[in-house]
C-alpha positions in Angstrom: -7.1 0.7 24.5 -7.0 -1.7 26.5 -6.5 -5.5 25.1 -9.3 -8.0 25.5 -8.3 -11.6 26.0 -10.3 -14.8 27.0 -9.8 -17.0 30.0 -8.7 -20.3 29.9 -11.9 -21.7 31.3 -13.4 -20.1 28.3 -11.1 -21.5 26.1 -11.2 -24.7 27.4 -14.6 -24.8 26.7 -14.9 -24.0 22.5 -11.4 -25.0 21.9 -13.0 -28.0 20.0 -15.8 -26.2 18.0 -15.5 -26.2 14.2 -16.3 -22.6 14.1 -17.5 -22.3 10.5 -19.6 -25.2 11.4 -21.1 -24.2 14.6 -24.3 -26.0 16.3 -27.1 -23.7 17.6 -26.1 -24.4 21.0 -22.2 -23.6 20.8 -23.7 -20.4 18.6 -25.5 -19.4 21.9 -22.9 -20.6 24.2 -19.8 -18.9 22.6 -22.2 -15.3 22.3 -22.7 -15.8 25.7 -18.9 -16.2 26.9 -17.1 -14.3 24.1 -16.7 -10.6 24.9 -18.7 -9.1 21.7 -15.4 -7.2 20.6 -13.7 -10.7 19.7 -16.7 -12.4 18.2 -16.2 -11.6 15.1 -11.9 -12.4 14.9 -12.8 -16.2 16.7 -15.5 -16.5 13.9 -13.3 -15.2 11.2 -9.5 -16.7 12.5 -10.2 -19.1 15.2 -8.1 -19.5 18.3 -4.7 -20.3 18.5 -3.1 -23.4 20.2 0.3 -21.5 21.5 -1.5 -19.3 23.5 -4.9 -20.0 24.1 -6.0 -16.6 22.3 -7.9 -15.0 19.5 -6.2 -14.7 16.5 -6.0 -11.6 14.9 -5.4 -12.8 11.3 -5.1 -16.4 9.6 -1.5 -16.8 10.4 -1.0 -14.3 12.7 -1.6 -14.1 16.1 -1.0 -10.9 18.0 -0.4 -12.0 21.4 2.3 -14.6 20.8 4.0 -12.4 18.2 3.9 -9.3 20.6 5.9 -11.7 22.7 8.7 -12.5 20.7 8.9 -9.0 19.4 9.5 -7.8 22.6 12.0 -10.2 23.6 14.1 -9.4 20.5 13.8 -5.8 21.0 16.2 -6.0 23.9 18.8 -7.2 21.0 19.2 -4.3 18.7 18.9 -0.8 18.6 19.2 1.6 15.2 20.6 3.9 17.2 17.7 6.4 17.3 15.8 5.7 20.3 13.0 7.6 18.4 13.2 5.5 15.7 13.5 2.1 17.8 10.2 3.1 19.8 8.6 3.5 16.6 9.5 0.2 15.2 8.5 -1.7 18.5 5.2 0.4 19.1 4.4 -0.8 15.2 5.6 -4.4 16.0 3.2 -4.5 19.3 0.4 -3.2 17.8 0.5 -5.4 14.3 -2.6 -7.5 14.3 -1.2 -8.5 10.7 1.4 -9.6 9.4 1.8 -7.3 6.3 1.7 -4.6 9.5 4.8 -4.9 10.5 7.9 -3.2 11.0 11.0 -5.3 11.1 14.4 -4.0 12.6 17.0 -5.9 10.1 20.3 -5.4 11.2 22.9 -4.5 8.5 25.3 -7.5 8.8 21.7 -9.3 7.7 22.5 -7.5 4.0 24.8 -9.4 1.7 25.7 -7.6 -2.2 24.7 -4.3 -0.9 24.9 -1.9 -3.7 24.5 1.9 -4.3 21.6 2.8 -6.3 21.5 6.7 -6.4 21.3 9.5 -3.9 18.5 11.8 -3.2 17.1 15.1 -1.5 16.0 12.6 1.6 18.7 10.0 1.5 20.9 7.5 0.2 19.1 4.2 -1.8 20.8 1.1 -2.0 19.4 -2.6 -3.0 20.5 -5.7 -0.9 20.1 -9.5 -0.1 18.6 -10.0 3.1 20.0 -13.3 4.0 17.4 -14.4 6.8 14.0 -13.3 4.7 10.7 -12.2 5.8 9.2 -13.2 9.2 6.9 -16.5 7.7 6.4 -18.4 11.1 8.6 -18.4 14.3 9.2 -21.8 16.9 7.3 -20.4 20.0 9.5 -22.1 22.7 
């Protein structure tokens, strides 16, 4: 599927729209420039300032997140490349945040501790010292 994004002309002209408060004529205007398919995230999320795009959730935009995901794929590896291509298709294609697969590297782990073994694997509980992606500095 191919990804749908707006121009910056388009942008340039609703980037200043209250979009929960819009006037009949930016209504007609922004159904006019907007490709039906994003209507209903610029109504819902608004746009984001970073990179001029739709946002795909409150918090989350998938365009600038795809980004940095990509970028830090280049820096680890589990091993598996099966496994790694399934973690970055799932990082590329979150258009949430609770969607996301994150690759934690073990040295990330501090008081790791067994927990029991099964018929599928080993369980342990840890610390993960860095915590959840909340927000990243786009550079």
């Amino acid at each position: 599927m191919e990804e749908l994004h707006i121009s910056d002309e388009i942008y340039n002209q609703i980037k200043d729209f209250q979009r929960l408060a819009l006037t009949d004529e930016q209504e007609l205007l922004i159904n006019k420039i907007i490709p039906s398919e994003l209507y209903e995230s610029y109504i819902k999320y608004g746009l984001c300032e970073r990179c001029k795009q739709i946002r795909t959730h409150y918090t989350w935009c998938q365009t600038c997140n795809s980004l940095i995901f990509k970028e830090n794929s280049k820096n680890w590896t589990s091993g598996n490349a099966n496994i790694d291509k399934f973690i970055q298709e799932a990082q590329l294609n979150a258009k949430e945040y609770w969607q996301v697969l994150e690759w934690i590297d073990y040295s990330q782990f501090s008081k790791v501790k067994y927990i029991a073994k099964g018929g599928f694997g080993t369980v342990y509980t840890a610390i993960w010292r860095e915590g959840y992606i909340s927000s990243w500095d786009m550079p």
